[in-house]
C-alpha positions in Angstrom: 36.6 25.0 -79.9 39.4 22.9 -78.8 41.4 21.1 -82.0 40.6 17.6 -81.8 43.8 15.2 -80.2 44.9 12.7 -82.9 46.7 10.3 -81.9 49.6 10.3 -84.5 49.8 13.5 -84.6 53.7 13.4 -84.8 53.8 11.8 -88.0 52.7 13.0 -91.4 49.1 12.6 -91.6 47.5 10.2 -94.2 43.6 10.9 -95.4 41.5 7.4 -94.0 40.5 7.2 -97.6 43.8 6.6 -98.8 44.6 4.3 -96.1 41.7 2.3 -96.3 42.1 1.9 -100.4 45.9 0.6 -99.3 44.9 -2.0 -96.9 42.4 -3.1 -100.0 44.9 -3.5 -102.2 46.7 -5.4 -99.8 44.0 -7.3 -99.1 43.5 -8.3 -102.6 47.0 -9.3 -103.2 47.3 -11.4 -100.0 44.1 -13.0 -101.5 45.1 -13.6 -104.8 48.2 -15.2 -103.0 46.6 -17.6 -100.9 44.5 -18.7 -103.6 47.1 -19.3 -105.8 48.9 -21.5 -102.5 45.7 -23.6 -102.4 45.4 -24.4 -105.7 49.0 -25.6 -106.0 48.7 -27.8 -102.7 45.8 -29.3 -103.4 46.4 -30.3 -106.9 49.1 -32.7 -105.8 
């Protein structure tokens, strides 16, 4: 069997898992940053 062709395969190669848990995280921070925005625009 040929090796499968990644398409990064210059770089150092991160498990998906891992990325995808990172991008949460990120997700959940941006989040928690808008919300925080929001509350302090609309309570003037």
């Amino acid at each position: 069997m040929r090796p499968k062709r990644y398409p990064y395969s210059g770089q150092k190669k991160k498990q998906p898992r891992d990325e995808i848990a990172e991008l949460r995280y990120e997700l959940n921070v941006l989040k928690t940053n808008l919300s925080t925005l929001a509350h302090q625009l609309f309570k003037n």
